[in-house]
N, C-alpha and C positions, 0 to 999 in steps of 0.2 A: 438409422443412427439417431433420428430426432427423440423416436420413442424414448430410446434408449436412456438418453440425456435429462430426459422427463422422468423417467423414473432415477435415474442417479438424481437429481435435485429433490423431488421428492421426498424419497429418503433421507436424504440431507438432512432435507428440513425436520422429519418425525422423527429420525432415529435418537437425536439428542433428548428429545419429551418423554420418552420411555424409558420406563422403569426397569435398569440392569438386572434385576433379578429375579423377574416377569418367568416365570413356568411358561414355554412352548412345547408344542408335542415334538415327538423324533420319528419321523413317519415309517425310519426302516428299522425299531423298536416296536414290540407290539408293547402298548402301552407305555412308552421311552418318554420322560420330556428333559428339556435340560434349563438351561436359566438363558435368557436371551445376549446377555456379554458373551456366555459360552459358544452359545452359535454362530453369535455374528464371527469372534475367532475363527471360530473354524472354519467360515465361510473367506474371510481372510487368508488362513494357509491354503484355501484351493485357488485363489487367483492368482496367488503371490508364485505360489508352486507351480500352474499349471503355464499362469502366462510365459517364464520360463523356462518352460518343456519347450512351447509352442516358439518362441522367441529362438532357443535353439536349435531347433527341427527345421524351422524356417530359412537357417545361417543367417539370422539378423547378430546386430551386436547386443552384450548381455542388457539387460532392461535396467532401468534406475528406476530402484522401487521407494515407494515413501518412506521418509524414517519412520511413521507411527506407525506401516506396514510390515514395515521389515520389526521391530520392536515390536507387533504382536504375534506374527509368526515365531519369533527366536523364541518368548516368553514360552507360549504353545508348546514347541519342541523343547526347550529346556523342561516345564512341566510333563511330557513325556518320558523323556529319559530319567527324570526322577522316580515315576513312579514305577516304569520296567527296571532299570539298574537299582537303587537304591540312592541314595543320596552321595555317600562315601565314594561310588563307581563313580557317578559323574564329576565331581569335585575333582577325581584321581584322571578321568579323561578331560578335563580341562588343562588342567597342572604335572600331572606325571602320567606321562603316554605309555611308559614303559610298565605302569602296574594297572591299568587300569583294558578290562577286557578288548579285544579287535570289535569294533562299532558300540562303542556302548553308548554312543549318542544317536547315531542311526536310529532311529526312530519313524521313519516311513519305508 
């Protein structure tokens, strides 16, 4: 766990110095990169998502996740169902459940 904490601090500290839109590679693309905000998200929706898989698999109680976590996952998954549904679909599964397709925000 100490490692651990070492590399969260770390992080901490560099992730702020770097530049949002820094070209990384996407290792399971062959030749994929994407922009480093992009990844760190998505890197975001797997904790957020997984730790409560694991949280309730476990029978713990549900997790309090951070507002800027939980606001970058929603964002993520909002930007999902935009691009699969269209825009109209999702607006219509926000607002009118009754016209708008069965999961059109499901998105994982």
């Amino acid at each position: 766990m100490t490692r651990f904490g070492e590399l969260v601090s770390r992080l901490g500290d560099r992730l702020p110095r770097e530049q949002p839109h820094r070209l990384i590679p996407v290792w399971t693309i062959a030749g994929g990169v994407t922009s480093l905000d992009a990844y760190v998200a998505t890197r975001v929706v797997e904790l957020v998502v997984h730790a409560d898989d694991l949280a309730v698999s476990a029978g713990l109680p549900p997790l309090s996740i951070p507002d800027d976590a939980a606001a970058c996952a929603i964002e993520v998954f909002v930007a999902m169902a935009r691009h699969r549904s269209g825009d109209l679909t999702v607006i219509r599964a926000f607002t009118r459940r009754e016209r708008a397709p069965s999961g059109a925000l499901r998105v994982l």
